[in-house]
C-alpha positions as CSV (number, residue, x, y, z in Angstrom):
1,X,-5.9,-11.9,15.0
2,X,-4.2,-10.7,11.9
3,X,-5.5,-12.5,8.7
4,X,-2.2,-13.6,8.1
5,X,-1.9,-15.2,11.0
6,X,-4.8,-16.7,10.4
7,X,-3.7,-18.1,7.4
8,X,-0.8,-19.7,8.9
9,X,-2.9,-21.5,11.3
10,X,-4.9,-22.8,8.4
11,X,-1.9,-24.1,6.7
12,X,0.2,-25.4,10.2
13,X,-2.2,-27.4,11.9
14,X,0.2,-28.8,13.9
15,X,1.4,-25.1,15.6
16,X,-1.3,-23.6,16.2
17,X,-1.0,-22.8,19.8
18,X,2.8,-21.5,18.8
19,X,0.7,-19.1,16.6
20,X,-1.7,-17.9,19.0
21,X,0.9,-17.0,21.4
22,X,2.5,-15.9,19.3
23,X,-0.8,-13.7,17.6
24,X,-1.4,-12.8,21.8
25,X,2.1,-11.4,22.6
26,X,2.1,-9.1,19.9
27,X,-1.6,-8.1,20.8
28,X,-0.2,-7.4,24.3
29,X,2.6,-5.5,22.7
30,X,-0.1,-3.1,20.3
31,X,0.1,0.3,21.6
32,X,-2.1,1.7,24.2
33,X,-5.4,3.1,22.1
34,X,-5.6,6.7,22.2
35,X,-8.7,6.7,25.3
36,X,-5.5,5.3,27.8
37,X,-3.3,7.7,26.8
38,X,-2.8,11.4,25.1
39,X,0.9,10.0,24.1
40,X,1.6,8.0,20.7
41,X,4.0,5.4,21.3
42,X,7.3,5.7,20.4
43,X,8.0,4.0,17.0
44,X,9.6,0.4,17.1
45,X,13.5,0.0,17.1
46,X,14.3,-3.0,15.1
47,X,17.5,-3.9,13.3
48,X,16.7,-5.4,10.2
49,X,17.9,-8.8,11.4
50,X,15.6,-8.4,14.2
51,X,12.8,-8.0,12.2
52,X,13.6,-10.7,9.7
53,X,14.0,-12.9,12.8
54,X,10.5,-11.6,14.0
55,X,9.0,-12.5,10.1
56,X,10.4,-15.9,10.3
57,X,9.4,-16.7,13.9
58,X,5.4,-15.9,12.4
59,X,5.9,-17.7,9.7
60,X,7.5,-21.3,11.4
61,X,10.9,-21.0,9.6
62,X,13.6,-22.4,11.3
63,X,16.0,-21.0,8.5
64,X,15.5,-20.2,4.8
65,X,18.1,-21.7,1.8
66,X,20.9,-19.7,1.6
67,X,21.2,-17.7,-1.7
68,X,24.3,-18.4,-4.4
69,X,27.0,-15.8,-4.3
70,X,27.3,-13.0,-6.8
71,X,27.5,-13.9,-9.8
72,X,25.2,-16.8,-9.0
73,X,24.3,-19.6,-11.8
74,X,25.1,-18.3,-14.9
75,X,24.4,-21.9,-16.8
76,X,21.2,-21.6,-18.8
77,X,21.2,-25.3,-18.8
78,X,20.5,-25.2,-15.0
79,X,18.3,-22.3,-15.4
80,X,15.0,-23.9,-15.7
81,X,13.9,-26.1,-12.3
82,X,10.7,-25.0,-12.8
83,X,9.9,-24.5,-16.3
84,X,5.8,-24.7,-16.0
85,X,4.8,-21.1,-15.3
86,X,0.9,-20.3,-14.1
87,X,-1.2,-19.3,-17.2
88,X,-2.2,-15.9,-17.2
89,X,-5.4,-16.9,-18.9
90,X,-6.6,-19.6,-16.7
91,X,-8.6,-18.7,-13.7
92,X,-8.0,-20.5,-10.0
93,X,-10.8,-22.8,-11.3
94,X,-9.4,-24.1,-14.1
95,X,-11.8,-22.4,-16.4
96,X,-9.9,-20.4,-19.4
97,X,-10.2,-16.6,-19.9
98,X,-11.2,-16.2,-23.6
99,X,-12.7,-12.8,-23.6
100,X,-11.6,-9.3,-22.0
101,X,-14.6,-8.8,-19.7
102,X,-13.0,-12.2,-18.1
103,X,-9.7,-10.7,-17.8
104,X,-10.3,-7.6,-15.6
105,X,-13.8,-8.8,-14.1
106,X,-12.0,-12.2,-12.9
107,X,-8.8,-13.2,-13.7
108,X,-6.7,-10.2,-13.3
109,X,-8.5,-9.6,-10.0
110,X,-7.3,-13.0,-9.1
111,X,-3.8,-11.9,-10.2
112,X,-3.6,-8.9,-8.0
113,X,-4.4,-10.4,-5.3
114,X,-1.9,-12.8,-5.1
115,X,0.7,-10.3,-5.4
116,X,-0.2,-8.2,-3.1
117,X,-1.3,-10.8,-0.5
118,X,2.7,-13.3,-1.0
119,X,4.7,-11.4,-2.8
120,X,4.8,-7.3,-2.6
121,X,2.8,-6.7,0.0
122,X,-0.7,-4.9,0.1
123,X,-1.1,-1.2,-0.3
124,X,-3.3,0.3,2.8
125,X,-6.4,1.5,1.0
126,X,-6.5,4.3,3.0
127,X,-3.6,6.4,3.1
128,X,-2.3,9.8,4.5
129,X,-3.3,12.5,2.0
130,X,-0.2,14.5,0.0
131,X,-0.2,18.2,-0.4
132,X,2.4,19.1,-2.2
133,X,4.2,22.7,-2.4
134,X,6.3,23.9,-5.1
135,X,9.4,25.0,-3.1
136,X,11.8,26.5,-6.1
137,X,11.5,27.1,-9.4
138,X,14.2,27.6,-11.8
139,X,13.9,29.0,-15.3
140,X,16.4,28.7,-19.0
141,X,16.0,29.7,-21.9
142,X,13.8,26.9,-22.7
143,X,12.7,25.5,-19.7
144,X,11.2,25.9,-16.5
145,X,12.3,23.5,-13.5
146,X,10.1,23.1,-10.2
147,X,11.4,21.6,-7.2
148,X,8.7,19.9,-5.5
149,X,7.8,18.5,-1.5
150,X,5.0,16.4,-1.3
151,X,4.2,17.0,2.4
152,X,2.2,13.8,3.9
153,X,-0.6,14.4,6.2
154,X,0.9,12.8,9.8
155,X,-1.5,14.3,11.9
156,X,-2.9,10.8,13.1
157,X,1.0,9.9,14.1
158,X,3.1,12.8,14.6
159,X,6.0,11.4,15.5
160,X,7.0,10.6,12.2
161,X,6.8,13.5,9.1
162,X,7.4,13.1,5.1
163,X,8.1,15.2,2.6
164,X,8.0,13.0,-1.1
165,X,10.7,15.0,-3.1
166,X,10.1,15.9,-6.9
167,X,11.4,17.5,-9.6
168,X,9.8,18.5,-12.3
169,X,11.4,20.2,-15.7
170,X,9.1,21.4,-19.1
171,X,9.9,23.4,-21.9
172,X,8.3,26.8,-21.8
173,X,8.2,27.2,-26.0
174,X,4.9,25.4,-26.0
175,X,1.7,25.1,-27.3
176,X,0.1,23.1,-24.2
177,X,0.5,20.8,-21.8
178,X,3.2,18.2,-22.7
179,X,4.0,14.3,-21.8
180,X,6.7,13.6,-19.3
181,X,8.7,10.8,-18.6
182,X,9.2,10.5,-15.1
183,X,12.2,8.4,-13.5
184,X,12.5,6.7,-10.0
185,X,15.9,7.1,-8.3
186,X,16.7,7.4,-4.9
187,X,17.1,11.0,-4.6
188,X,16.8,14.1,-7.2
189,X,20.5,15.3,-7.4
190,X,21.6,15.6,-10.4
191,X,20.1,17.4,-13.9
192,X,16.4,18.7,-13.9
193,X,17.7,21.9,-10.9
194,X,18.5,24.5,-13.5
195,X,21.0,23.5,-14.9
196,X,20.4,22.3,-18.9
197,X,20.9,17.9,-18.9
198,X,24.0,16.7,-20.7
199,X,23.6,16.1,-24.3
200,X,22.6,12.8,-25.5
201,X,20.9,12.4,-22.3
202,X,17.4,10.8,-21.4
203,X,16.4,14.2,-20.3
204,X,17.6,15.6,-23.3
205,X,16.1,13.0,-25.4
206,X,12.2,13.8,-23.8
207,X,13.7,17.6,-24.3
208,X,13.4,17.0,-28.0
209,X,10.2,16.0,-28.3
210,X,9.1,18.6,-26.6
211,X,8.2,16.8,-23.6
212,X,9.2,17.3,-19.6
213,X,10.6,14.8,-17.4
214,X,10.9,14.6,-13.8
215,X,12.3,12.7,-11.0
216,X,11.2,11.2,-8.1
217,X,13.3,10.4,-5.0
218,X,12.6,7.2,-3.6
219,X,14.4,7.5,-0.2
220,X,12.2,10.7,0.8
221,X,9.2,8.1,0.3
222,X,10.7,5.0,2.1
223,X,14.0,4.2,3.5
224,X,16.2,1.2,1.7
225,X,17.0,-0.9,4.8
226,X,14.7,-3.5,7.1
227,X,15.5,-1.2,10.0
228,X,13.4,1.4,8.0
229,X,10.5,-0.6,8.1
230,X,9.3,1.7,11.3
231,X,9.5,4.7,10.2
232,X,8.4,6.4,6.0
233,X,5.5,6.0,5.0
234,X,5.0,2.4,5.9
235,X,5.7,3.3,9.5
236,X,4.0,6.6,9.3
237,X,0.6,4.0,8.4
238,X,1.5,1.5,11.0
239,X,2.0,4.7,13.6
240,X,5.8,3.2,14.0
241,X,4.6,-0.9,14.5
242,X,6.0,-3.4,13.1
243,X,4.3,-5.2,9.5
244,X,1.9,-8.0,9.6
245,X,2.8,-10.8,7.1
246,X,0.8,-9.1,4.2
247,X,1.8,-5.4,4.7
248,X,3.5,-3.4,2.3
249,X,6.9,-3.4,1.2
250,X,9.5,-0.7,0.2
251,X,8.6,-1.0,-3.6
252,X,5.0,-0.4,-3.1
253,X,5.4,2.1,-0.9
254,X,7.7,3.4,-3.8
255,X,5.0,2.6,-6.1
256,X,2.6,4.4,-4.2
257,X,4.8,7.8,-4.2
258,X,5.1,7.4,-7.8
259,X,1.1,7.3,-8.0
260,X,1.4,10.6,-5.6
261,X,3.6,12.3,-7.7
262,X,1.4,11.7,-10.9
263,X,-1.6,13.3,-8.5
264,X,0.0,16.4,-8.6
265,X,0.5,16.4,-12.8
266,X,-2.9,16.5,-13.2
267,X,-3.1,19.7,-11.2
268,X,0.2,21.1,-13.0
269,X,-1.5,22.9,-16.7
270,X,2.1,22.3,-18.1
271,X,1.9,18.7,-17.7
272,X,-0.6,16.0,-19.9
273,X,-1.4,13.6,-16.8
274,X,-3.0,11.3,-19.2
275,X,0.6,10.7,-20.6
276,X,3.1,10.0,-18.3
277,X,5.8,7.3,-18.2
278,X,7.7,5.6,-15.9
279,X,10.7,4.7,-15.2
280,X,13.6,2.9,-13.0
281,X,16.5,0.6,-13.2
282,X,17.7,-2.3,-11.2
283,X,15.9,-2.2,-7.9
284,X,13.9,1.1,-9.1
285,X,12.6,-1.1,-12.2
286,X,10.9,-3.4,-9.6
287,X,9.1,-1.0,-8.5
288,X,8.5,0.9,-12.0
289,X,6.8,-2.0,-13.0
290,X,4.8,-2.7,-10.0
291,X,3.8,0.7,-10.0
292,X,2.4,0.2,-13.7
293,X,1.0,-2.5,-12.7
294,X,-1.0,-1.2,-9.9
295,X,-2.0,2.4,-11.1
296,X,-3.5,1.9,-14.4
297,X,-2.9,6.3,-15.3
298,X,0.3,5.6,-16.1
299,X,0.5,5.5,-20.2
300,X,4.2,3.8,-20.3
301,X,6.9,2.0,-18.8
302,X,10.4,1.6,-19.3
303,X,11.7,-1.1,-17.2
304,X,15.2,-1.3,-17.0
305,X,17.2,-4.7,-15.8
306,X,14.6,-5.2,-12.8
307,X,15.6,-9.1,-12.8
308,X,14.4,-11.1,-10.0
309,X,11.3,-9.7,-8.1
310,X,10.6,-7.8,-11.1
311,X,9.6,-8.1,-14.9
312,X,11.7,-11.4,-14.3
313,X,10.7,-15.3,-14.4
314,X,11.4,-15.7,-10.5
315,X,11.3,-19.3,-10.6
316,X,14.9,-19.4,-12.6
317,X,17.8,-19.7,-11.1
318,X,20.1,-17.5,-12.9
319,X,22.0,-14.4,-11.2
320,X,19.8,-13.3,-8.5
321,X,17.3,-15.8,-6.9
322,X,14.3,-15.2,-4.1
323,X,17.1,-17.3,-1.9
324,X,19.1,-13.5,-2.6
325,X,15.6,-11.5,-1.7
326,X,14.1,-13.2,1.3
327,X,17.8,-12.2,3.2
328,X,18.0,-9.9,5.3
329,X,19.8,-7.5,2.6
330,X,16.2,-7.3,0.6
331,X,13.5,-9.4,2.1
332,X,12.1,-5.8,3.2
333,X,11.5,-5.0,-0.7
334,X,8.7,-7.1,-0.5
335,X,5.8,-8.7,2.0
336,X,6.5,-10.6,4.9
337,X,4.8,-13.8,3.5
338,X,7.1,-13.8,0.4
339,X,9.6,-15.1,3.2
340,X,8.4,-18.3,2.8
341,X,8.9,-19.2,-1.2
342,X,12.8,-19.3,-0.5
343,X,14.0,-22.5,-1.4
344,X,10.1,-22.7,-2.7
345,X,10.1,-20.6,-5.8
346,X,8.1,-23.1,-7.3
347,X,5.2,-22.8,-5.1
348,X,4.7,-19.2,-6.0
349,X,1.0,-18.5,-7.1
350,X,2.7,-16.0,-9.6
351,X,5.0,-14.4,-11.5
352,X,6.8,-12.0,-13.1
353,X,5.0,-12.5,-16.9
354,X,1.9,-11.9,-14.8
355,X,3.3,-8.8,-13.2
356,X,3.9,-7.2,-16.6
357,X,0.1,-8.9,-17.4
358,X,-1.2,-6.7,-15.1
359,X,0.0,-3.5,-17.2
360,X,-1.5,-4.7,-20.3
361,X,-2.8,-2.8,-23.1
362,X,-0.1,-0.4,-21.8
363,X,3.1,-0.4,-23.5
364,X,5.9,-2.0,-21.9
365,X,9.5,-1.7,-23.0
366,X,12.2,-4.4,-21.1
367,X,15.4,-3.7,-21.3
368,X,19.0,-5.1,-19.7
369,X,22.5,-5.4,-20.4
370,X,24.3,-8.5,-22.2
371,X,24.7,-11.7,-19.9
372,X,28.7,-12.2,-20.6
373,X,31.6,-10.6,-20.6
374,X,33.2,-8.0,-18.3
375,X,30.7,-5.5,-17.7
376,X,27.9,-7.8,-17.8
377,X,24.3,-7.5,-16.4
378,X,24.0,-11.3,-15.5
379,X,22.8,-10.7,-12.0
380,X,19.8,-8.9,-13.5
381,X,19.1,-12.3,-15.8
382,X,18.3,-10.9,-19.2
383,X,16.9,-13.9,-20.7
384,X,14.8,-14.3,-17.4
385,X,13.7,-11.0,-18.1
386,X,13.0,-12.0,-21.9
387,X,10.7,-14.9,-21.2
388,X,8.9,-12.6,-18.2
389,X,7.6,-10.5,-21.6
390,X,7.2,-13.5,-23.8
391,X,4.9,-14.7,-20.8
392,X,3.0,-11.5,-21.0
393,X,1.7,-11.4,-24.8
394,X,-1.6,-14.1,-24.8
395,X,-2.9,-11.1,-22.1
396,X,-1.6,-8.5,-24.7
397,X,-3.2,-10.3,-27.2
398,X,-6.5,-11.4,-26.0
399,X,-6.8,-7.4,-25.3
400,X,-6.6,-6.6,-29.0
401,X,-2.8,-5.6,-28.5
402,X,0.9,-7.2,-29.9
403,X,2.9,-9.3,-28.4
404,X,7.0,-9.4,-28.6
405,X,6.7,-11.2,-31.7
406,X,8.7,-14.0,-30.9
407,X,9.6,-16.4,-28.3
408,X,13.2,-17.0,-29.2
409,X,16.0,-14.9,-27.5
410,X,17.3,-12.1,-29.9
411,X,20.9,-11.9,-30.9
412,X,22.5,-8.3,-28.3
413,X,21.1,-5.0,-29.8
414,X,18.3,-6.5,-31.4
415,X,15.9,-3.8,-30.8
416,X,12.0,-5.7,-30.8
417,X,9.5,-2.9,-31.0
418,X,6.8,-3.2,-33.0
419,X,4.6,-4.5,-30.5
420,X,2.9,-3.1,-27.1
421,X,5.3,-5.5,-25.0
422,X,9.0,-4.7,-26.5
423,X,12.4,-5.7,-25.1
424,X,16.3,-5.0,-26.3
425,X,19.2,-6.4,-24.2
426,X,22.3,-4.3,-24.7
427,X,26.3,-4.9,-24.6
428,X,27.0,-2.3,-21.7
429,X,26.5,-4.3,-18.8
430,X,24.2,-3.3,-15.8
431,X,22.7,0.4,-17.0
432,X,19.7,2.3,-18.2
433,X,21.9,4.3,-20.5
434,X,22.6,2.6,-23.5
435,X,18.7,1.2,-24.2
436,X,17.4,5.6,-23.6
437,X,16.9,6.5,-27.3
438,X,15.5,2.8,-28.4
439,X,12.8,3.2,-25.7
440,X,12.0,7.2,-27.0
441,X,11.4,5.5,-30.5
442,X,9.4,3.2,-28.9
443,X,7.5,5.9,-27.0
444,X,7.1,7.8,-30.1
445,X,4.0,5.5,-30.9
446,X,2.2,6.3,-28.3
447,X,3.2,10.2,-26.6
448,X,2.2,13.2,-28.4
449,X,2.8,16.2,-27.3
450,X,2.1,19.5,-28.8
451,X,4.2,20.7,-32.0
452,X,8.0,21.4,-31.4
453,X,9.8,24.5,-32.7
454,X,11.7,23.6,-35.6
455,X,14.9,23.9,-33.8
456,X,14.3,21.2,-31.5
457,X,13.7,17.8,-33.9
458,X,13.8,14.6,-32.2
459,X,16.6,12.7,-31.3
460,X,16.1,8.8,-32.2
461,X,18.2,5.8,-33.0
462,X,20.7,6.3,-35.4
């Protein structure tokens, strides 16, 4: 039987024949093994309802509380229902973490697992290997542009093939190999194919510095729909079955591409592996921050307006709730257990302070759009996001790092920096855009690439 069917046996007592048939009929429904037959089977063809059906069936759910409608609460007097958050620094037995060998040997272990076990889902710790090809490359005046496919090794299920798509853009007047900020989206369109990036642009920012940047399409990695779940790389390690109730989601498979992608830097000579950021907005800075989280090569993070299931306190209800995620619309973002905390936020072994813990001594930069107004980033919560890297600093801390520096929310465009954990909420409503140049200050601290000509200074804040 699955463990985590196992587990919800443990905790139903009173169903636990339900669960064993049910645990039996999908044992009858497992492929044949490859001694019966020469022929993989074909993968599974499940509407996302269907499958979020077939999660809530396992998991004893008659129904799960409906999420509040767009905009959602937007009362910060309501916010709080659950306003104790788990300590970072206090181990399962009750015992505090005062020293760093406590934190990675014990607690953070302790941390990770949770995660991956109820909330995101747990990465296969073997995976399909990733060649990757350089399949264009591109040259200006200045820089040189590679277009990338990472092809993924499907030779133990054929029927379904990947190719992780990457682009890759450094300058070519340099000295050595150079930083590069690399961003999630779903696809590559756009700058970085030859083509010099817009002025005043993030790419033209990490231009200045004299570093590269690249971008890594998501969708090539994982499809953004439940029905998906069968096929990308989730299916491709599943050979087209459906998940068990602690498999992987879409943003770890996402994260895991990301960790792929920074595989091939270190083979690249024009790229420093050891200094690569991250980043993604909205649903890409979920999984930005899981993937700093769970790869520990990545140097920094910008984490743009990832609200709930993110660098968010998940418990609030502001904006987007886990009501909102464990729909049928996103429950596939995450693992099949996390299902269960709808209606239940406050029985979640952790949260999103924690997530950002988990990153720590790496810098983190938080960023969102203002909460009111017209174009407003309320959905995204950035005050929930706010406290998320409050929560984070006693880990930052007790690793000889700085926290935010306060624990009071900032008047909009209050830039807080001069820590390892920084944050700045904006006035431009739900975008990366306007917080680019106060994160390349930021990242100023800790990038260093080789020198720059003298014609190419760095762009910062005004």
């Amino acid at each position: 039987m699955h463990w985590a069917l196992m587990r919800v046996v443990q905790c139903t007592p009173g169903v636990i024949a339900l669960v064993l048939l049910t645990a039996a009929l999908a044992q009858a429904a497992d492929p044949p093994s490859p001694a019966a037959t020469s022929k993989p089977a074909l993968p599974a063809a499940l509407t996302a309802e269907q499958d979020h059906q077939r999660i809530m069936d396992v998991l004893h759910l008659a129904s799960i509380a409906p999420g509040p409608n767009n905009p959602g609460n937007n009362d910060e007097s309501k916010a709080n229902p659950f306003p104790n958050l788990p300590d970072p620094l206090t181990l399962k037995n009750g015992q505090k973490v005062t020293t760093a060998q406590q934190w990675w040997q014990q607690r953070r272990p302790e941390i990770l697992e949770d995660f991956e076990r109820d909330i995101y889902g747990r990465t296969p710790k073997v995976t399909p290997k990733v060649t990757w090809e350089v399949t264009r490359t591109s040259n200006d005046s200045t820089t040189t542009t590679r277009q990338l496919a990472g092809h993924v090794d499907n030779s133990a299920y054929p029927l379904i093939s990947l190719d992780i798509q990457l682009t890759l853009t450094t300058p070519t007047k340099t000295s050595g190999p150079v930083p590069v900020i690399m961003q999630l989206a779903g696809s590559t369109g756009g700058p970085g194919r030859g083509a010099g990036p817009p002025p005043g642009s993030w790419q033209q920012l990490a231009l200045s510095r004299g570093w590269g940047y690249a971008t890594l399409g998501t969708y090539s990695i994982q499809a953004d729909n439940g029905a998906g779940l069968t096929a990308g790389i989730i299916g491709l390690v599943n050979k087209g079955q459906p998940r068990g109730l602690d498999d992987w989601g879409m943003l770890s498979a996402w994260a895991w591409g990301a960790s792929r992608a920074l595989d091939y830097f270190a083979t690249d000579p024009a790229v420093d592996a050891k200094q690569v950021g991250i980043e993604g907005h909205s649903r890409w800075g979920k999984a930005t921050v899981l993937a700093m989280a769970l790869d520990q090569r990545f140097a920094i993070a910008y984490v743009s307006s990832s609200g709930a299931g993110g660098a968010h306190i998940n418990r609030r209800n502001f904006g987007e709730t886990i009501e909102n995620l464990a729909a049928t619309k996103e429950y596939y973002w995450f693992a099949g257990n996390f299902i269960q905390f709808a209606g239940h936020a406050g029985d979640m072994p952790v949260d999103g302070h924690e997530l950002i813990a988990l990153c720590a001594p790496r810098p983190v930069f938080v960023g969102g759009g203002r909460i009111t107004g017209s174009a407003n980033d309320a959905w995204a919560d950035p005050q929930g996001m706010f406290m998320a890297a409050v929560g984070a600093g006693p880990v930052y801390k007790l690793l000889g790092k700085k926290d935010l520096g306060t624990a009071v929310f900032p008047p909009i465009e209050t830039a807080l920096i001069d820590g390892d954990v920084a944050f700045r909420e904006h006035s431009q409503g739900h975008t990366d855009a306007p917080n680019w140049p106060t994160f390349f200050t930021f990242a100023d601290r800790y990038l260093k690439g080789p020198a720059r000509p003298a014609t190419q200074p760095a762009v910062n804040v005004p």
